[in-house]
C-alpha positions in Angstrom: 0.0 0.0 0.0 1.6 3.4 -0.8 2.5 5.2 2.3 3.1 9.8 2.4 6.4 10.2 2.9 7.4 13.4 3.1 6.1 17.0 2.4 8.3 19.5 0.7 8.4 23.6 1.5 9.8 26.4 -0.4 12.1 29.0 1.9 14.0 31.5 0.6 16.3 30.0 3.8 16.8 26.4 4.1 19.2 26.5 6.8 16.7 29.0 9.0 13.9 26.3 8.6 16.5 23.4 9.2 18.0 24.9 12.4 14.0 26.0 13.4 12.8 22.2 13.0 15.9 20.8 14.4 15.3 22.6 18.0 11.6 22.6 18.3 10.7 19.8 16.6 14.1 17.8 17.3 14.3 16.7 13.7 17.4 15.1 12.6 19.3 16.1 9.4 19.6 13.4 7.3 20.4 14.4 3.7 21.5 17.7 1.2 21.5 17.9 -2.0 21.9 21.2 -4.4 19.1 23.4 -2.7 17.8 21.8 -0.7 17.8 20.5 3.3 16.5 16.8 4.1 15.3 16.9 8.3 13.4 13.8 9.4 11.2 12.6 12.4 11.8 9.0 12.1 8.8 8.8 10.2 8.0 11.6 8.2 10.8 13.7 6.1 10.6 16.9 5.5 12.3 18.8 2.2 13.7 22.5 2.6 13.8 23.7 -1.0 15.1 26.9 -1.4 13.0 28.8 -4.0 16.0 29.4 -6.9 16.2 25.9 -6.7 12.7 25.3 -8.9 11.7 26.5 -12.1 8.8 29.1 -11.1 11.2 30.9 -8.4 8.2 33.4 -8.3 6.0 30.6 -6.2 5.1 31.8 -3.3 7.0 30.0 -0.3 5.1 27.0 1.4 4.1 23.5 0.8 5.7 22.7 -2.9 4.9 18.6 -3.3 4.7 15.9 -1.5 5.7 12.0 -1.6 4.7 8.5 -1.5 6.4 5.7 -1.2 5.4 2.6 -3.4 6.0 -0.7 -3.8 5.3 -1.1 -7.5 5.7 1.9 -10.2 4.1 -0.1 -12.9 0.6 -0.7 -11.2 0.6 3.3 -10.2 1.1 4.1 -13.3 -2.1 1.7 -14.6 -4.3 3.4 -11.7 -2.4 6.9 -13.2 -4.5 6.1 -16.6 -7.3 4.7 -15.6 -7.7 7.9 -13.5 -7.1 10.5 -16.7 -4.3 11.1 -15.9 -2.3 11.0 -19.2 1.3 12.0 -18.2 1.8 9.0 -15.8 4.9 9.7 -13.6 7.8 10.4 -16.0 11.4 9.8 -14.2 12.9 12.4 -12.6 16.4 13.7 -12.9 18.9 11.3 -10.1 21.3 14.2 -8.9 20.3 13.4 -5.5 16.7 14.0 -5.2 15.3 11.1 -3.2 12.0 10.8 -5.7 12.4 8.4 -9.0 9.3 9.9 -10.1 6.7 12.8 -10.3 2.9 13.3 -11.2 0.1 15.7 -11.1 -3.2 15.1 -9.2 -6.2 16.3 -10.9 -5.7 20.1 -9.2 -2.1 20.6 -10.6 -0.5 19.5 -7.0 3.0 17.5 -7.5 3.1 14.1 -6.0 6.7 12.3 -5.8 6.6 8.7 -6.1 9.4 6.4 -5.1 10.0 2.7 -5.2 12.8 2.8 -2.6 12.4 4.2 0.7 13.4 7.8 1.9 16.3 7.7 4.4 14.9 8.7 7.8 
C-alpha cells in the first residue's frame, strides 16, 4: 500500500527552517542535495527547497509537493491512466533527489513517487 512520505516547503532559507525544525521539533538532518535541506522525524521527512532551486522561483513560499512511497511503479502508473491522468509519472532527474518519479493530481499538486524508501 503506498505510504506519504514526506512533504516539501519552499524558503528562501533552508538553513533558517532546518536549524527552526531541528530545535523545536528535534528533527534530525539526514540528507543535502543542491538546494535543498533533508530533516526527518523517524517517520516523516521533510524537504527545505530553497525557492532558486525550482523552475517558477516566483512561487510563493510554502508547501511545494509531497511523496509517497510505493511498492510497484508499474501498477501506479495503470491506476495513473485509468484515473485520466495522461502523463503517468515520467522519471525524474537522479542528482540526488530522493524521488524516481513525479505526477500531477487532478488540481495541478505535485506528488513524488518512489520505489525505494526515503532515508529517515
Amino acid at each position: 500500500m503506498p505510504r506519504l512520505r514526506h512533504l516539501a516547503l519552499l524558503t528562501e532559507n533552508p538553513e533558517r527552517l532546518a536549524e527552526f525544525y531541528r530545535t523545536v521539533f528535534e528533527m534530525k538532518e539526514v540528507g543535502r542535495s543542491p538546494g535543498a535541506i533533508y530533516l526527518s522525524d523517524g517517520h516523516t521527512n521533510l524537504s527545505l527547497i530553497t525557492k532558486m532551486n525550482i523552475p517558477d522561483h516566483q512561487r510563493p513560499t510554502g508547501i511545494y509537493h509531497f511523496g509517497f512511497h510505493i511498492e510497484e511503479l508499474g501498477a501506479v502508473q495503470e491506476r495513473l491512466r485509468k484515473a485520466g491522468i495522461s502523463d503517468a509519472a515520467p522519471p525524474r532527474p537522479r542528482d540526488g533527489r530522493y524521488a524516481e518519479h513525479r505526477v500531477k493530481d487532478p488540481d495541478g499538486n505535485l506528488i513524488d513517487l518512489a520505489e525505494h524508501d526515503w532515508q529517515v
